[in-house]
N, C-alpha and C positions, 0 to 999 in steps of 0.2 A: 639312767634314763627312766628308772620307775617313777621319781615325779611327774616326770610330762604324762605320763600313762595314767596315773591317778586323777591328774589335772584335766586331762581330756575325757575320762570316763565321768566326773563329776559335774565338767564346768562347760564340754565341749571344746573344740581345737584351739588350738592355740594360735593365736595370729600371726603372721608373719613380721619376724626380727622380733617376737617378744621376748622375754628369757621367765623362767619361774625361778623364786627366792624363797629359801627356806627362811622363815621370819624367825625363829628361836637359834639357827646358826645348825644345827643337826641336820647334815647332808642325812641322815638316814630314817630321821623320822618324816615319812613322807604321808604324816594323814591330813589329808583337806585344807583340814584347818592351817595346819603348818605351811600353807603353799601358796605365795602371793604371785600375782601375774603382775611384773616390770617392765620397764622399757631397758633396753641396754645401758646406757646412760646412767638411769636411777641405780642400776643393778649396779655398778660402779662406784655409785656414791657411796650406797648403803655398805657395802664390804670396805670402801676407805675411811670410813666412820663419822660418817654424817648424817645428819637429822635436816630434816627438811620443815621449816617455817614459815607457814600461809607461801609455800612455792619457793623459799628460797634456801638454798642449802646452806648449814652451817657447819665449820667443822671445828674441834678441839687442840688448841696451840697444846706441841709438845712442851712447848719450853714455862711458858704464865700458865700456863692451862685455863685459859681464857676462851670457850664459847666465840666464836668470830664467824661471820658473815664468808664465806667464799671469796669474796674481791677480795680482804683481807689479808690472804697468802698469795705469793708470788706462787706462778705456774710455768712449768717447763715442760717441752714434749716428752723427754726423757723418763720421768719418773712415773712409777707405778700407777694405776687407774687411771688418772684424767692430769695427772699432770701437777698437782700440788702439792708444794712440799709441808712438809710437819709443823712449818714453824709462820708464827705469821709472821708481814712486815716487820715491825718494830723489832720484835725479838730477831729474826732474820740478822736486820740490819743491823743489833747489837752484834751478835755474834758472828758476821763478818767484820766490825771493826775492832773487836777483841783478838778475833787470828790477826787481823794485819796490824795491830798493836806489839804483836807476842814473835812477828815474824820479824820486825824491825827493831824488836828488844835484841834478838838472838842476832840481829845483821850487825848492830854496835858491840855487841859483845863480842862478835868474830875481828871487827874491824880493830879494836883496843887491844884482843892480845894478839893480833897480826902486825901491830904498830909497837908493842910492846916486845915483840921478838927480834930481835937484831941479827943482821950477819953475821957470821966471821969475816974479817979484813976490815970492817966499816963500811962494806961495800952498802 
Protein backbone atom coordinates (compact mmCIF):
# COMPACT_ATOMS: atom_id res chain seq x y z
CA UNK A 1 0.00 0.00 0.00
CA UNK A 2 2.99 2.48 -0.03
CA UNK A 3 1.82 3.59 -3.50
CA UNK A 4 -1.57 4.85 -2.41
CA UNK A 5 0.63 6.60 0.33
CA UNK A 6 3.03 8.25 -2.08
CA UNK A 7 0.05 9.05 -4.45
CA UNK A 8 -1.80 10.69 -1.75
CA UNK A 9 1.09 12.67 -0.37
CA UNK A 10 1.87 14.06 -3.90
CA UNK A 11 -1.38 14.10 -5.83
CA UNK A 12 -3.84 14.23 -2.86
CA UNK A 13 -6.70 11.32 -2.25
CA UNK A 14 -7.58 9.20 -4.12
CA UNK A 15 -11.04 9.00 -5.38
CA UNK A 16 -13.35 6.57 -4.75
CA UNK A 17 -13.11 3.00 -6.79
CA UNK A 18 -10.04 4.35 -8.41
CA UNK A 19 -7.17 1.85 -8.40
CA UNK A 20 -3.18 3.36 -8.83
CA UNK A 21 -0.91 1.49 -11.80
CA UNK A 22 2.58 1.03 -11.76
CA UNK A 23 3.23 2.25 -15.36
CA UNK A 24 6.85 0.30 -15.85
CA UNK A 25 5.18 -3.13 -14.20
CA UNK A 26 7.52 -2.69 -10.70
CA UNK A 27 5.17 -3.20 -7.92
CA UNK A 28 8.01 -1.84 -6.07
CA UNK A 29 9.14 1.22 -7.53
CA UNK A 30 6.78 3.48 -6.14
CA UNK A 31 8.25 7.03 -7.21
CA UNK A 32 5.50 9.62 -8.51
CA UNK A 33 6.39 9.28 -11.61
CA UNK A 34 6.00 5.60 -11.71
CA UNK A 35 2.09 6.02 -10.44
CA UNK A 36 -0.75 6.34 -12.77
CA UNK A 37 -4.34 7.06 -11.31
CA UNK A 38 -6.92 4.32 -13.40
CA UNK A 39 -10.29 3.37 -13.32
CA UNK A 40 -10.80 -0.30 -12.48
CA UNK A 41 -11.67 -1.16 -15.74
CA UNK A 42 -8.51 0.49 -17.61
CA UNK A 43 -6.65 -1.08 -14.70
CA UNK A 44 -7.73 -4.54 -16.24
CA UNK A 45 -7.09 -3.77 -19.64
CA UNK A 46 -3.62 -2.51 -19.15
CA UNK A 47 -2.47 -5.93 -17.11
CA UNK A 48 -4.39 -8.01 -19.94
CA UNK A 49 -2.28 -6.30 -22.47
CA UNK A 50 -3.91 -3.72 -24.24
CA UNK A 51 -3.23 -0.27 -25.54
CA UNK A 52 -5.81 2.05 -25.94
CA UNK A 53 -6.44 4.07 -29.35
CA UNK A 54 -8.05 7.58 -29.52
CA UNK A 55 -10.43 5.49 -26.55
CA UNK A 56 -10.51 2.34 -28.06
CA UNK A 57 -8.78 -0.79 -26.64
CA UNK A 58 -6.83 -3.04 -28.66
CA UNK A 59 -5.30 -6.24 -27.95
CA UNK A 60 -2.63 -8.68 -29.57
CA UNK A 61 -3.95 -12.06 -31.22
CA UNK A 62 -1.94 -14.97 -29.65
CA UNK A 63 -2.17 -16.97 -32.57
CA UNK A 64 -1.44 -14.00 -36.12
CA UNK A 65 -0.10 -11.69 -33.74
CA UNK A 66 -2.34 -9.28 -35.37
CA UNK A 67 -2.98 -5.79 -33.36
CA UNK A 68 -7.08 -6.06 -33.17
CA UNK A 69 -9.71 -3.92 -32.00
CA UNK A 70 -11.49 -5.41 -28.79
CA UNK A 71 -14.83 -6.45 -30.70
CA UNK A 72 -12.45 -8.63 -32.58
CA UNK A 73 -12.18 -11.49 -29.86
CA UNK A 74 -14.93 -13.45 -28.64
CA UNK A 75 -15.49 -12.60 -24.78
CA UNK A 76 -16.67 -15.00 -22.07
CA UNK A 77 -17.45 -14.26 -18.17
CA UNK A 78 -15.18 -17.04 -17.23
CA UNK A 79 -11.73 -15.87 -18.39
CA UNK A 80 -9.24 -13.87 -16.73
CA UNK A 81 -9.69 -9.78 -16.61
CA UNK A 82 -12.63 -8.87 -18.59
CA UNK A 83 -13.42 -11.70 -20.35
CA UNK A 84 -11.30 -12.05 -23.73
CA UNK A 85 -9.73 -14.82 -24.88
CA UNK A 86 -6.11 -14.64 -26.70
CA UNK A 87 -7.17 -15.35 -29.76
CA UNK A 88 -9.20 -13.41 -32.10
CA UNK A 89 -12.30 -14.40 -34.28
CA UNK A 90 -10.76 -15.76 -37.30
CA UNK A 91 -7.98 -17.47 -35.63
CA UNK A 92 -10.50 -18.64 -32.75
CA UNK A 93 -12.62 -20.14 -35.39
CA UNK A 94 -9.67 -21.81 -37.21
CA UNK A 95 -8.80 -23.47 -34.36
CA UNK A 96 -11.96 -24.73 -33.26
CA UNK A 97 -12.49 -26.34 -36.73
CA UNK A 98 -9.01 -27.80 -36.79
CA UNK A 99 -10.02 -29.80 -33.12
CA UNK A 100 -13.12 -30.86 -34.55
CA UNK A 101 -11.47 -31.90 -37.88
CA UNK A 102 -8.79 -33.86 -35.63
CA UNK A 103 -11.60 -35.29 -33.26
CA UNK A 104 -13.65 -36.80 -36.27
CA UNK A 105 -10.26 -37.90 -37.84
CA UNK A 106 -9.71 -39.96 -34.55
CA UNK A 107 -13.72 -41.09 -34.44
CA UNK A 108 -13.08 -42.84 -38.21
CA UNK A 109 -10.11 -44.16 -37.16
CA UNK A 110 -11.69 -45.84 -33.96
CA UNK A 111 -14.72 -46.80 -36.11
CA UNK A 112 -12.41 -48.86 -39.18
CA UNK A 113 -10.44 -50.87 -36.63
CA UNK A 114 -13.67 -51.54 -34.45
CA UNK A 115 -15.27 -52.75 -37.89
CA UNK A 116 -12.02 -54.30 -38.76
CA UNK A 117 -12.01 -56.60 -35.56
CA UNK A 118 -14.26 -59.42 -35.80
CA UNK A 119 -15.63 -61.93 -33.21
CA UNK A 120 -14.99 -65.20 -32.57
CA UNK A 121 -18.01 -67.45 -33.83
CA UNK A 122 -18.89 -64.87 -36.62
CA UNK A 123 -21.07 -63.60 -34.14
Amino acid sequence: MEHRAVWEANRGPIPEGMAIHHVNGNNRDNRIENLQLVTPAEHRHIHAGYESRDGVPYKRCCKCGQTKPLTEFYRYCYYPYDGAISACKPCHRQACSDRQRKIRQQRRSLSATADSISLPGGE
